[in-house]
VOBA-1610 file (N, C-alpha, C; in pm, whole numbers, padded with zeros to 5 digits, always signed):
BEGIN
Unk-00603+02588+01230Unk-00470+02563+01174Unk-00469+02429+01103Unk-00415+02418+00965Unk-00413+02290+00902Unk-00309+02204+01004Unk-00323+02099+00948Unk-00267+01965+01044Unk-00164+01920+00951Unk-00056+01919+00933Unk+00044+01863+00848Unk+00004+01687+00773Unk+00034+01656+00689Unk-00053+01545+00603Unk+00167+01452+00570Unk+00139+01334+00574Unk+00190+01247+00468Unk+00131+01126+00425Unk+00194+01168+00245Unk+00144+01094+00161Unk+00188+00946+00186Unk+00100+00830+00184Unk+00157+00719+00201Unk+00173+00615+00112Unk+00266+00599-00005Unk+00197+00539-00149Unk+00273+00412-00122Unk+00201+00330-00151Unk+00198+00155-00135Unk+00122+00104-00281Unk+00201-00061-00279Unk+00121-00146-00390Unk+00079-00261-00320Unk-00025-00271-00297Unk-00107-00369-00234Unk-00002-00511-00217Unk+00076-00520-00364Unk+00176-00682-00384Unk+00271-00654-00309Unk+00310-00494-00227Unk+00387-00510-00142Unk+00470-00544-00026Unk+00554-00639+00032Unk+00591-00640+00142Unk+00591-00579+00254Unk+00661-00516+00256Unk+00689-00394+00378Unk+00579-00322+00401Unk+00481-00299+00306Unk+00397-00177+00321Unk+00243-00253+00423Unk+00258-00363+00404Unk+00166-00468+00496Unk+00184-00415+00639Unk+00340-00423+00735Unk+00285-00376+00827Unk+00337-00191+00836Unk+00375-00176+00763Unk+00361-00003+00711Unk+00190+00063+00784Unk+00139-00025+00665Unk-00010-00013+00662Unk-00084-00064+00827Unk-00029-00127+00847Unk-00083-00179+00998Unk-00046-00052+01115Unk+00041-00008+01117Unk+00104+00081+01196Unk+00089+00209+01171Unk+00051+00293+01068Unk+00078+00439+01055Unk-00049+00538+01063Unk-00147+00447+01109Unk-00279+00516+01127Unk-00253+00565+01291Unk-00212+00472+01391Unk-00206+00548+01529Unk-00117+00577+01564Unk+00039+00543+01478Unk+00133+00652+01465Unk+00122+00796+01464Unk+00030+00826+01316Unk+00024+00923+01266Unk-00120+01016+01352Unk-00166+00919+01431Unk-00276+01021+01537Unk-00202+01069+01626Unk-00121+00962+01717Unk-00055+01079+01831Unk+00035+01110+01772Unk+00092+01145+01642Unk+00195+01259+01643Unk+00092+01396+01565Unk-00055+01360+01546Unk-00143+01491+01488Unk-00133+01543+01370Unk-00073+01397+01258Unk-00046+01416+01132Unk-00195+01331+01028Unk-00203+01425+00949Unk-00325+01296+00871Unk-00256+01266+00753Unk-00276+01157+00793Unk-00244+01018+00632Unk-00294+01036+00508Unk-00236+01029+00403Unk-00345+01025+00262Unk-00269+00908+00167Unk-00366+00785+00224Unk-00319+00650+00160Unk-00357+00672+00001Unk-00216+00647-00059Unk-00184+00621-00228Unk-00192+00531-00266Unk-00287+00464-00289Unk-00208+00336-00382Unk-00129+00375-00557Unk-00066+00295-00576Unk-00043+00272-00734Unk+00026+00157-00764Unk+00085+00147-00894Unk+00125+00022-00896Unk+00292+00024-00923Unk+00359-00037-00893Unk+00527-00090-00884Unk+00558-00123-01029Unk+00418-00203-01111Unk+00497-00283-01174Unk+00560-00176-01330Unk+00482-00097-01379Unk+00538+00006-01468Unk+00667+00061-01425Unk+00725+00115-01260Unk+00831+00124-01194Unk+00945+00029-01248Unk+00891-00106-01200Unk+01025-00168-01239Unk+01025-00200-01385Unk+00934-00186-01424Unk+00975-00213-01611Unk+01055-00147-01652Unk+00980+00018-01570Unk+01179+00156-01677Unk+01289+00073-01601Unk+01282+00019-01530Unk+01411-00004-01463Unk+01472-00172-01492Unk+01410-00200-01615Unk+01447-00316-01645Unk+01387-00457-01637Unk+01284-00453-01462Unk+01200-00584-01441Unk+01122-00604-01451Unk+01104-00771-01466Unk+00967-00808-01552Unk+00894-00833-01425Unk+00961-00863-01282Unk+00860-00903-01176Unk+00957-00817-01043Unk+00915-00905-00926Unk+00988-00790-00833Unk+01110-00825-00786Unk+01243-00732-00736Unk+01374-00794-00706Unk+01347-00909-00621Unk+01316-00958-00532Unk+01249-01048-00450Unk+01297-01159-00511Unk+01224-01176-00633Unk+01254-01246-00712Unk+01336-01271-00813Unk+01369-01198-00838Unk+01486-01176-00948Unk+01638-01171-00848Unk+01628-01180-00740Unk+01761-01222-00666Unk+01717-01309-00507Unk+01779-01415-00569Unk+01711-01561-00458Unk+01776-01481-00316Unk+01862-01446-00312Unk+01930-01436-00143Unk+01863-01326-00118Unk+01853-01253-00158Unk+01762-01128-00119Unk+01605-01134-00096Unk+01581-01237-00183Unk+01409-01261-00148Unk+01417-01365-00023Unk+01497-01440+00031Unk+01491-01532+00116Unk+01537-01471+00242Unk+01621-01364+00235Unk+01653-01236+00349Unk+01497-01164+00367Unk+01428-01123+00285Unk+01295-01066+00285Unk+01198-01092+00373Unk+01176-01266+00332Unk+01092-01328+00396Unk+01117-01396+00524Unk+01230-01400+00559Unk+01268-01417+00707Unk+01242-01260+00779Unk+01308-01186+00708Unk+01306-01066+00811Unk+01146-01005+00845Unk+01061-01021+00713Unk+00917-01005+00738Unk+00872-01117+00876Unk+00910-01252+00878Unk+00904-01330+00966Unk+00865-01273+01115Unk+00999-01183+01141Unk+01075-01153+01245Unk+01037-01027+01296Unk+00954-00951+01142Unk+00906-00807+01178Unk+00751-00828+01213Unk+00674-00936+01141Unk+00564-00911+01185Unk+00525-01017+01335Unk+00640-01069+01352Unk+00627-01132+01486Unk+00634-01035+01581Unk+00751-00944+01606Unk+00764-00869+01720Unk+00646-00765+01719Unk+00580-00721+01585Unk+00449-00638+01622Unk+00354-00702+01653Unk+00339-00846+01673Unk+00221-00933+01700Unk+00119-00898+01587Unk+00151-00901+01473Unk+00077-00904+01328Unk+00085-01068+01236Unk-00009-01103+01277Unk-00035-01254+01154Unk+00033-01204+01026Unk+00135-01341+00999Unk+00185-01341+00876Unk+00171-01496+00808Unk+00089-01441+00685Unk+00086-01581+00566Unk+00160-01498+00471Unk+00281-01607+00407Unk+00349-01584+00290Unk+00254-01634+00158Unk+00234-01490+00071Unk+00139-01461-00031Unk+00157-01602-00131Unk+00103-01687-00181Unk+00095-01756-00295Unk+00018-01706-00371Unk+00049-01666-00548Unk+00183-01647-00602Unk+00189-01492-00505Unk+00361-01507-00545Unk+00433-01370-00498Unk+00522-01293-00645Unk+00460-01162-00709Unk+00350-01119-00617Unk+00245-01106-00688Unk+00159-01088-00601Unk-00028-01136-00663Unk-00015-00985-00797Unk-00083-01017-00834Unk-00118-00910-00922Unk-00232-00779-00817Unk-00181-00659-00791Unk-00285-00580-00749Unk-00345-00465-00835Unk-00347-00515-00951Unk-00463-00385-01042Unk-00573-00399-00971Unk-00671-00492-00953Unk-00840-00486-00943Unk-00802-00439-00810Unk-00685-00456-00664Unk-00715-00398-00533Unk-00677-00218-00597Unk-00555-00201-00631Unk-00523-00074-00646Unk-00704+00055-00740Unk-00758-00034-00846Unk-00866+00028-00857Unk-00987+00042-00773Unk-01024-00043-00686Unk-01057-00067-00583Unk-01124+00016-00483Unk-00932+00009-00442Unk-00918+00161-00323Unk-00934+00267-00395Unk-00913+00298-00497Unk-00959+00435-00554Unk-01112+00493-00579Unk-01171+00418-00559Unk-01321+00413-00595Unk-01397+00405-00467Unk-01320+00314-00358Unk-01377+00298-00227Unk-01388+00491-00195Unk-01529+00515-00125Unk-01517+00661-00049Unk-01400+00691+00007Unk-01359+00803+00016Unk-01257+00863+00094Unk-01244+00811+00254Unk-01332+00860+00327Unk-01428+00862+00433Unk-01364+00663+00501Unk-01369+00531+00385Unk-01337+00478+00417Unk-01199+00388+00326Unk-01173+00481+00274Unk-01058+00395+00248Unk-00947+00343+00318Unk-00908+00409+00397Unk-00818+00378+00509Unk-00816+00187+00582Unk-00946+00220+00640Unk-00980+00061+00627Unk-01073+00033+00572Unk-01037-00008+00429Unk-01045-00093+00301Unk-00933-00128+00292Unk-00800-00075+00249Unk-00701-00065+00234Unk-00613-00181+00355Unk-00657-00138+00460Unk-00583-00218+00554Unk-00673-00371+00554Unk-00769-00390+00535Unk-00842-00440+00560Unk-00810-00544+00416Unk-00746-00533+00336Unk-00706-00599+00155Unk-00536-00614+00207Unk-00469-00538+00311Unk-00367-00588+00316Unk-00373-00747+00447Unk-00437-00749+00537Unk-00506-00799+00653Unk-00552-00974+00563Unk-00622-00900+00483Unk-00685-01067+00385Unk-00562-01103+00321Unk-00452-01028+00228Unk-00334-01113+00163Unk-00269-01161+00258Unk-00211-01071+00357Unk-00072-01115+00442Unk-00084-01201+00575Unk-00225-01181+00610Unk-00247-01257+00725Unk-00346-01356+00734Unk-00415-01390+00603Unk-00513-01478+00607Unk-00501-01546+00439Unk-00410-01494+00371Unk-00317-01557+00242Unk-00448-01593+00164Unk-00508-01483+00157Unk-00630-01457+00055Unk-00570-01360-00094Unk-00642-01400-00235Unk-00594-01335-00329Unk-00659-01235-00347Unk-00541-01108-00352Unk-00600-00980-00374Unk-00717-00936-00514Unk-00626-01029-00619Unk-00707-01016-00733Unk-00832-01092-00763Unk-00889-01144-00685Unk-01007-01232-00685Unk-01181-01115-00649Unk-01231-01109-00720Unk-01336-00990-00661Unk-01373-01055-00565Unk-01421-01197-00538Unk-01497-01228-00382Unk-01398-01160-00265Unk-01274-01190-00300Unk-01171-01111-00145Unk-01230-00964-00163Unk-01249-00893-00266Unk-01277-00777-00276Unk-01407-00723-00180Unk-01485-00835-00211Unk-01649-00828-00218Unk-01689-00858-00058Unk-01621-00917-00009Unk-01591-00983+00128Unk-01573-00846+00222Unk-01496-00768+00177Unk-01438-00692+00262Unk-01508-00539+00253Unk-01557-00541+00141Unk-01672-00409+00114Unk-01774-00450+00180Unk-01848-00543+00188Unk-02001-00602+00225Unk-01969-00562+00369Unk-01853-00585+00465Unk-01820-00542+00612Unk-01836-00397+00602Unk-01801-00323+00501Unk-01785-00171+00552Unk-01883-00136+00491Unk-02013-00204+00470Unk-02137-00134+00400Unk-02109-00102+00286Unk-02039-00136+00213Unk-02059-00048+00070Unk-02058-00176-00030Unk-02171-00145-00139Unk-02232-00243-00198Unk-02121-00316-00320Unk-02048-00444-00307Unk-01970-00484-00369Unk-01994-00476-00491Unk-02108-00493-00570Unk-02132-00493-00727Unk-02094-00394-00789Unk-02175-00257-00740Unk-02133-00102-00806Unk-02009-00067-00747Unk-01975-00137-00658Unk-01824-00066-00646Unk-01734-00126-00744Unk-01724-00217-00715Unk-01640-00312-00845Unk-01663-00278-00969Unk-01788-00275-00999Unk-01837-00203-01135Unk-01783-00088-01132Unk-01788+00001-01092Unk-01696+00145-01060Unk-01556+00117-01074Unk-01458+00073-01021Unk-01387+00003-01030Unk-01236-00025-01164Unk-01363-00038-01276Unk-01353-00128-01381Unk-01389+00040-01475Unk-01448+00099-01424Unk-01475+00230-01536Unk-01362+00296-01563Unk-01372+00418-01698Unk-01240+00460-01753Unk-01196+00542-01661Unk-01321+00642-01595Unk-01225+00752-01504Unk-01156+00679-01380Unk-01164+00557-01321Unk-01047+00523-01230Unk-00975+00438-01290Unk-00938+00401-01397Unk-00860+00331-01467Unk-00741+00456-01458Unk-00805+00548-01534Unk-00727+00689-01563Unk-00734+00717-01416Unk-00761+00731-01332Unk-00683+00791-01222Unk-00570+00715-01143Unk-00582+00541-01157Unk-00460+00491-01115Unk-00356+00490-01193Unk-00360+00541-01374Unk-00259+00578-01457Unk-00188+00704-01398Unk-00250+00782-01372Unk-00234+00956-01305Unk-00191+00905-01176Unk-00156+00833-01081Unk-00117+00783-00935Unk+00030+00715-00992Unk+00059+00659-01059Unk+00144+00596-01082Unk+00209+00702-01111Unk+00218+00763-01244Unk+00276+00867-01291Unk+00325+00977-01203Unk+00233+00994-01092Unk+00266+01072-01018Unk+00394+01044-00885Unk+00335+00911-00874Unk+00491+00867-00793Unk+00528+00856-00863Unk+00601+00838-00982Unk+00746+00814-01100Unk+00808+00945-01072Unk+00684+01063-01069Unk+00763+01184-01076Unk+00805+01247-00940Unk+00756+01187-00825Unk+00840+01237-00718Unk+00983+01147-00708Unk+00967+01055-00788Unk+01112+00996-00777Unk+01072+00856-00704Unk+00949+00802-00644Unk+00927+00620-00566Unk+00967+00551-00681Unk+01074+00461-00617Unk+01094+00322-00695Unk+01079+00218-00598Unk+01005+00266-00519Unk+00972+00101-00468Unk+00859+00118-00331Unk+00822+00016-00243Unk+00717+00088-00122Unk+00785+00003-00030Unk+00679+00028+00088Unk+00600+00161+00122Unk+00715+00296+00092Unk+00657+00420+00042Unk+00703+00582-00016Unk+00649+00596+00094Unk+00717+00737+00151Unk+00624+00860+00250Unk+00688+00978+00240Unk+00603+01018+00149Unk+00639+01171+00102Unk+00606+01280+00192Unk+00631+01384+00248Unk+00600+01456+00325Unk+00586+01587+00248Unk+00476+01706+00289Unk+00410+01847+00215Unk+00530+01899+00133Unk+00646+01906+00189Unk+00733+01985+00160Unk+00864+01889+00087Unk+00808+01753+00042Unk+00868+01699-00087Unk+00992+01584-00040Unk+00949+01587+00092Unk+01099+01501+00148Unk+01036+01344+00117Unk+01130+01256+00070Unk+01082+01119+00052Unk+01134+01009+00112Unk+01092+00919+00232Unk+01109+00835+00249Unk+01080+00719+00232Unk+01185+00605+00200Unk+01146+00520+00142Unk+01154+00367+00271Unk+01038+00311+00292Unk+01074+00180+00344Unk+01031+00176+00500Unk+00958+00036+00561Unk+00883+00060+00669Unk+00993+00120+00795Unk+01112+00095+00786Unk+01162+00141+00898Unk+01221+00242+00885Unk+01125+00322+00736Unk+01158+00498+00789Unk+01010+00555+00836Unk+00907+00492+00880Unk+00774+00550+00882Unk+00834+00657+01017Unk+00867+00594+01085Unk+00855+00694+01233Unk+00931+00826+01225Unk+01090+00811+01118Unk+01154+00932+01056Unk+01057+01031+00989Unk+01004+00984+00893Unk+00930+01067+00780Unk+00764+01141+00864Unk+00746+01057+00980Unk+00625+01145+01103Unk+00708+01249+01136Unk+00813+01208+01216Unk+00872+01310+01253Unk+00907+01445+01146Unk+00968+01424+01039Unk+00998+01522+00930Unk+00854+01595+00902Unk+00768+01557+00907Unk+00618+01583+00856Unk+00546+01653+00954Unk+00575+01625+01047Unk+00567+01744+01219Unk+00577+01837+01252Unk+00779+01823+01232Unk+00858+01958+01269Unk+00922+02029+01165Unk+00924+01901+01071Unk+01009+01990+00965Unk+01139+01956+00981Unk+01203+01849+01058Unk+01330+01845+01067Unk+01376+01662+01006
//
């Protein structure tokens, strides 16, 4: 019997999806759901919608509500938090990255690029952070990066983006579930398991 799947689409420059990403791998084991981490990118998102960078920033009380409440969220999960300098990093080179990383390990790659920005206030867009964190999971930093940088995953994080525009994500962590339901934001992960389960 297949195992019910949600999609989990995040932008590496994201907030919330940091401990999103920390949490939904052994969430999503004991409830017997498998994950299929998305990356893409936000920033084409907020351009149709007007912005040149992220609301965060473009509204001071709201970005200063953000970063307290991240404070407060990754304290009570006992998750290290460094506030990103700049915010937010640019994540093209992580988002191509993870697409190129094997299947097999993307999962942690992925966590493992959110782990270096948010908790050790390393830059995503730097290939050594890149290179650092592949060389741990065996896979050879040069040709991956070189991979990376080629047209067919260029074109497949164009085709990822596009593809969340068209389920409707304007913002992360998304968790789309088989049957099209979308939740948006870390404190719907445990809703959108559940929806992805039973169906309810």
């Amino acid at each position: 019997m297949t195992r019910p799947f949600l999609d989990f689409w995040f932008d590496f420059a994201s907030t919330y999806s940091y401990p999103s990403a920390m949490r939904i791998r052994p969430l999503a084991d004991a409830a017997g759901i498998d994950i299929r981490f998305r990356p893409f990118l936000l920033g084409p998102i907020f351009k149709a919608q007007g912005w040149e960078t992220s609301p965060f920033n473009l509204y001071p009380a709201k970005g200063r509500h953000m970063w307290r409440d991240l404070e407060r969220l990754c304290a009570d999960l006992a998750l290290p938090f460094v506030r990103p300098d700049p915010f937010p990093q640019n994540s093209l080179l992580a988002a191509r990255a993870a697409l190129a990383v094997p299947e097999t390990k993307r999962v942690d790659f992925c966590t493992a690029l959110f782990r270096a920005q948010f908790a050790e206030g390393r830059r995503i867009d730097q290939p050594d952070t890149i290179g650092t964190i592949l060389t741990r999971l065996d896979i050879d930093p040069a040709a991956l990066l070189a991979a990376a940088q080629t047209d067919a995953i260029k074109h497949k994080l164009r085709a990822e983006t596009t593809e969340a525009q068209r389920f409707g994500v304007f913002g992360a962590p998304t968790f789309i579930t088989a049957d099209g339901e979308l939740f948006w934001g870390n404190d719907r992960l445990e809703r959108a398991l559940s929806w992805a389960s039973r169906g309810i």
